[in-house]
C-alpha positions as CSV (number, residue, x, y, z in Angstrom):
1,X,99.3,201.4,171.4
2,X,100.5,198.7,174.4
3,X,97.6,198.1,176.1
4,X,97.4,200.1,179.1
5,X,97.6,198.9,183.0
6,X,94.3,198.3,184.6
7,X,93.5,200.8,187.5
8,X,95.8,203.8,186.0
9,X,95.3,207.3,185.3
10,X,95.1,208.3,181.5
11,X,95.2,211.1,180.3
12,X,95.0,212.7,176.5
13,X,95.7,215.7,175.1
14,X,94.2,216.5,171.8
15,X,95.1,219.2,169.6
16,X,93.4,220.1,166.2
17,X,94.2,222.9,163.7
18,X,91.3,223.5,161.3
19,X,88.8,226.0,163.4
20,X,88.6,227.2,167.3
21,X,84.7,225.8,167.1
22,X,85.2,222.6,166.7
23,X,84.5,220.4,169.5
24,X,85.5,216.2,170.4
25,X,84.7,213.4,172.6
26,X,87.3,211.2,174.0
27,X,86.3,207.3,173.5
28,X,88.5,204.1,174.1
29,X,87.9,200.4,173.0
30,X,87.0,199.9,177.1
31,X,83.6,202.1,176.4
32,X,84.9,204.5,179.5
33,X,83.6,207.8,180.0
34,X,86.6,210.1,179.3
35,X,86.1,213.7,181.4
36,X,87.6,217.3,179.4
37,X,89.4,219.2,182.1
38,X,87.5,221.6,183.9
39,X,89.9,224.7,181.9
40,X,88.0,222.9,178.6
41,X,89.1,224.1,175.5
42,X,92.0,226.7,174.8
43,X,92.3,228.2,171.3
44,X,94.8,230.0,169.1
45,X,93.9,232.3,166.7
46,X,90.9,231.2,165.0
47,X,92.5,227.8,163.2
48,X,93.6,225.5,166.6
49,X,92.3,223.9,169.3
50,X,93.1,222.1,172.0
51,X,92.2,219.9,175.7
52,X,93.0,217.7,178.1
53,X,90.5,214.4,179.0
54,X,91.0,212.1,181.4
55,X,89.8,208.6,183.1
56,X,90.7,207.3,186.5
57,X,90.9,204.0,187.1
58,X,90.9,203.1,184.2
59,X,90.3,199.6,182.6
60,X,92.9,197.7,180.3
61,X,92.8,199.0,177.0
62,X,94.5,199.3,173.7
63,X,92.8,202.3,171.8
64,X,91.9,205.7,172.5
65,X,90.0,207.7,169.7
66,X,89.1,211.4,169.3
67,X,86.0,212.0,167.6
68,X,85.3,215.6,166.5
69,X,82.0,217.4,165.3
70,X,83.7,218.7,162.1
71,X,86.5,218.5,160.1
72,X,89.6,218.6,162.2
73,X,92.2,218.0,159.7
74,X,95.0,218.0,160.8
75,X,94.8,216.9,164.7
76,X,96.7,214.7,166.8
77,X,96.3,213.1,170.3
78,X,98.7,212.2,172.7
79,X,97.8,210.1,175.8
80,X,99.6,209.5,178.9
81,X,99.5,206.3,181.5
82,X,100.0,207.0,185.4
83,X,100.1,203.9,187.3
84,X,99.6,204.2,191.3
85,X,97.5,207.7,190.3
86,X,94.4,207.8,192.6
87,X,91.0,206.2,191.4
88,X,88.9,209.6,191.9
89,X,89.4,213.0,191.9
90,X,92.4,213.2,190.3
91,X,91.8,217.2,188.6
92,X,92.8,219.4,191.7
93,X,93.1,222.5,189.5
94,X,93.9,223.2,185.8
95,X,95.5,226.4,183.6
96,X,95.1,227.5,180.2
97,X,97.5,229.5,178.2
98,X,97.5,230.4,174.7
99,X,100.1,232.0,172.5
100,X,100.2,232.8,168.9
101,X,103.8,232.4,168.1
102,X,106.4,229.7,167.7
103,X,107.7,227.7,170.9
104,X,110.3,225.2,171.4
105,X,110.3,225.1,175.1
106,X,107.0,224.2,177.0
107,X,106.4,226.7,179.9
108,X,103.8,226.0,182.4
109,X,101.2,228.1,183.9
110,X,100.9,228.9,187.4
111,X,99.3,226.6,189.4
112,X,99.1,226.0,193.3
113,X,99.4,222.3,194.9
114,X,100.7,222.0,198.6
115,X,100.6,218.0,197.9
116,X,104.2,216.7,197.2
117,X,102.4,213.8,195.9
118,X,100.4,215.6,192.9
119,X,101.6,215.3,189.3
120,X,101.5,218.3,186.9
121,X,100.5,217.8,183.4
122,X,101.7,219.7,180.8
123,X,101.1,220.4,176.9
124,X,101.7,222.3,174.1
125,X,100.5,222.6,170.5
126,X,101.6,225.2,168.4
127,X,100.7,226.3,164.8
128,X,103.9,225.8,163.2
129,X,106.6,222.9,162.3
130,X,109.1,222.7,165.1
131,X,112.5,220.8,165.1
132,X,112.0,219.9,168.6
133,X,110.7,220.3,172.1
134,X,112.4,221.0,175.5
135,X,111.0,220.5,178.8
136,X,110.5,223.2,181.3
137,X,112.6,223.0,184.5
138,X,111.5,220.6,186.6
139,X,109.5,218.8,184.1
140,X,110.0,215.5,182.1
141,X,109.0,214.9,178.2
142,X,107.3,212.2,177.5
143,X,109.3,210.2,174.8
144,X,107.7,209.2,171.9
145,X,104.9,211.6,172.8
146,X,106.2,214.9,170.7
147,X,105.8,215.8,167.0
148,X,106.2,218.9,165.2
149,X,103.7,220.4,166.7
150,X,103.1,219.3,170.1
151,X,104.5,217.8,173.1
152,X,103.3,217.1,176.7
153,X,105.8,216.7,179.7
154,X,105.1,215.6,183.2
155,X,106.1,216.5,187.1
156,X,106.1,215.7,190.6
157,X,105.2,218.7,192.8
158,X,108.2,217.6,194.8
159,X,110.7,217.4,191.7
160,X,109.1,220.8,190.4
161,X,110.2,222.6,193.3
162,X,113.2,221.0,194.0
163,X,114.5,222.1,190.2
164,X,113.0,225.6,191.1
């Protein structure tokens, strides 16, 4: 990973898809305390997990590492740099959805923001091989941040409702 820029908003989303127990902490090579969303953990059937974490302001750093309380084989993490974010109180409100079946396109929950300014995060992790991942209107995917099986995308309030 490129080290990150100091004072920037990261933020990871970890999926793993051996059992909807098993729990994780969010380290870097910084030692900063990573917070989970305040929606925590969403689950699909009883074999996947997955959250968002996040730490404002963050210091210049080159590793970020998941560490989980069992077996989490296979998982993946995908972490995301916002420069100019602001340094505190960056979660204004969160959503969780879970479905059991394939997706190519991620949809977002519904959330309400009346700041232009705010930046929606969106994932997805699904259970199943996909050929590929499209963004939902409005929204950008993150190159190089999608595999098989998950994907996360980005917006501006102000794009988001301009596409709508």
């Amino acid at each position: 990973m490129q080290p990150t820029t100091a004072g920037s908003l990261l933020v990871a989303y970890v999926r793993e898809g051996t059992s909807d127990t098993v729990s994780w902490t969010v380290t870097d090579d910084a030692g900063q305390t990573w917070s989970q969303s305040a929606c925590g953990y969403v689950s699909t059937n009883n074999t996947n997990r997955a959250a968002m974490s996040y730490v404002a302001n963050s210091a210049s750093m080159t590793t970020v590492t998941a560490t989980f309380s069992a077996n989490a084989a296979p998982a993946s993490i995908v972490i995301l740099e916002v420069a100019g974010a602001a340094t505190s109180g960056v979660e204004d409100n969160c959503t969780n959805n879970s479905v059991d079946v394939a997706v190519t396109t991620i949809d977002t929950g519904a959330l309400t923001t009346s700041n232009p300014d705010d930046i929606l995060i969106d994932a997805v992790g699904v259970t199943v091989d996909q050929t590929g991942f499209s963004s939902a209107t409005g929204f950008t995917l993150l190159p190089n941040a999608s595999n098989v099986r998950m994907a996360m995308q980005f917006a501006t309030v102000s794009s988001y409702r301009a596409a709508r």
